[in-house]
Every structure is written in structure tokens, then in C-alpha cells.
C-alpha positions as CSV (number, residue, x, y, z in Angstrom):
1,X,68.9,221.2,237.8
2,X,68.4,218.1,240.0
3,X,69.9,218.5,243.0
4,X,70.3,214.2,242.5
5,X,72.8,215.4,239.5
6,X,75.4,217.2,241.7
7,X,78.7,215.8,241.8
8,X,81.3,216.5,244.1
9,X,85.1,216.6,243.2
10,X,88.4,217.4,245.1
11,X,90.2,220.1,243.5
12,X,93.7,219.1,241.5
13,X,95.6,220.0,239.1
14,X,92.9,218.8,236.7
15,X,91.1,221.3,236.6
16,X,92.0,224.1,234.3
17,X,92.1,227.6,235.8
18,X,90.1,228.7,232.9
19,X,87.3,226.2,234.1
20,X,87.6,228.2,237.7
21,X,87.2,231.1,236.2
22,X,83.5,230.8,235.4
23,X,82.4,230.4,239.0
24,X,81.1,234.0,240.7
25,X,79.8,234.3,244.0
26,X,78.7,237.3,245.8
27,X,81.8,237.6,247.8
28,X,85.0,238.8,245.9
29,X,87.4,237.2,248.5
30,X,85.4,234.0,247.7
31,X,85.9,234.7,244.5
32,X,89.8,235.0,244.7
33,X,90.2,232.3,246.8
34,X,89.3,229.5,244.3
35,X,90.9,231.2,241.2
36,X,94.1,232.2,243.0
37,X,95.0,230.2,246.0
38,X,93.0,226.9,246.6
39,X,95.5,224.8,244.4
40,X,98.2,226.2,246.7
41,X,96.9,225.8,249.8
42,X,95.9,222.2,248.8
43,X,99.6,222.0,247.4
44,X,101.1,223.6,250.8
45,X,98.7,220.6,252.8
46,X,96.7,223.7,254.3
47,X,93.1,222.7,252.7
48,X,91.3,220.8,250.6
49,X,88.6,222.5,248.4
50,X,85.9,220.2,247.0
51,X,83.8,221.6,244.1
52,X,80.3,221.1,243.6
53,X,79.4,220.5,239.5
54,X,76.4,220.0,237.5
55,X,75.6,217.2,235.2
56,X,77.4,219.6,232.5
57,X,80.7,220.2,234.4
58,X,79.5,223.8,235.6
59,X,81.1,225.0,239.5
60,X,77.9,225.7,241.3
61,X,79.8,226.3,244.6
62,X,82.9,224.7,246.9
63,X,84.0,224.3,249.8
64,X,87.2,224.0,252.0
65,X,88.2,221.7,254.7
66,X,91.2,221.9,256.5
67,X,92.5,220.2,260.0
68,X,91.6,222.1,263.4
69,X,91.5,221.9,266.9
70,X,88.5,222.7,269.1
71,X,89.9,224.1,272.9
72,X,88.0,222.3,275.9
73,X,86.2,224.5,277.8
74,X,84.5,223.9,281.6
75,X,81.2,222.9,278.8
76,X,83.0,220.3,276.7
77,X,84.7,218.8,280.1
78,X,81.7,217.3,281.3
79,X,80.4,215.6,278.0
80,X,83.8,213.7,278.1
81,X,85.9,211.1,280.4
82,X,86.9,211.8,283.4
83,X,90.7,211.1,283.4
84,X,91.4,212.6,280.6
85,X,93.5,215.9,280.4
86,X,93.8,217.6,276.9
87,X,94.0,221.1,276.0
88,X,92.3,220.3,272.5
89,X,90.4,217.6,270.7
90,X,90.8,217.2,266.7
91,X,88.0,219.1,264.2
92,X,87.4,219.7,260.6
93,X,87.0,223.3,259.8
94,X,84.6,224.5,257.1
95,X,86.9,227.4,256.0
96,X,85.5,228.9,253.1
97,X,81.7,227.9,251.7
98,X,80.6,229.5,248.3
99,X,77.6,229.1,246.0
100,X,77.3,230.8,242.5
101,X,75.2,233.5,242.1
102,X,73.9,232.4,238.9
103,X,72.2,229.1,240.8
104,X,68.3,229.1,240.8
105,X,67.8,227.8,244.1
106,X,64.1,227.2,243.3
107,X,65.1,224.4,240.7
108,X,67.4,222.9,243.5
């Protein structure tokens, strides 16, 4: 597989479940996640999960972004304005990251 070939696509109700249900990584939560609840939690404005496909429409992994906040700390104070008093700054949080177990990762 060229790693040039992958293509990246937002989950909907597009894809069948029974297309989901090929894709097995090592982590059984992982796992559940993207058969059971990812539509839902994309539904319910929670996440977005992108899948990551081959040139022949195969899941090789996904991912999950969803809206966060980062807190400032005494650290993050100093690399910003002076003036300026929040609590939090926005974030994108990588909540779930999976790659089938059946991908070569020489060939990628």
C-alpha cells in the first residue's frame, strides 16, 4: 500500500455498519467505539471520527476530534498577552486514535 493512496473521510451515515465491521485493532474499546458509538457521538455534536481508507475502500485506522479547552497554567501565562485574563483557551482533542492490526507498516 502507498501511503500516497490513503484517503481520508468523515464518518456519516454513508457508511454501512457492515463496512465498520471489518476494521480490528488491538484495543476492544477501540474496537466498540467505531462500530457502536461514533455515528452517535457525531449525531449528539460530541465528535467527529475521520477514517483512514485504502485505494480499495478498506478502514486502515480513524480517528476522533472533538472541541476542548486547555486550562492556563503559571507556564502558558507567560507565552501569552499580558492583559489578558482567561481561565481556558480553545483545543482540538485527539480522543480516540486506532490503526488495524492487519496493516503492514513496512509497506506504509
Amino acid at each position: 500500500m502507498d501511503k500516497n493512496s490513503l484517503l481520508h473521510f468523515k464518518l456519516s451515515d454513508s457508511i454501512s455498519n457492515s463496512e465498520l465491521k471489518n476494521f480490528h485493532c488491538s484495543d476492544t474499546l477501540l474496537n466498540q467505539f467505531l462500530k457502536r458509538k461514533a455515528k452517535k457521538h457525531f449525531g449528539e455534536l460530541l465528535a467527529v471520527t475521520y477514517l483512514v481508507m485504502d485505494e480499495y475502500k478498506n478502514i486502515v485506522g480513524y480517528y476522533t476530534l472533538s472541541s476542548d479547552t486547555m486550562p492556563v497554567t503559571d507556564i502558558l501565562k507567560s507565552r501569552f498577552e499580558k492583559g489578558k485574563n482567561y481561565q481556558t483557551y480553545p483545543a482540538i482533542k485527539i480522543g480516540r486514535f486506532a490503526i488495524d492490526k492487519q496493516l503492514d507498516f513496512m509497506k506504509v
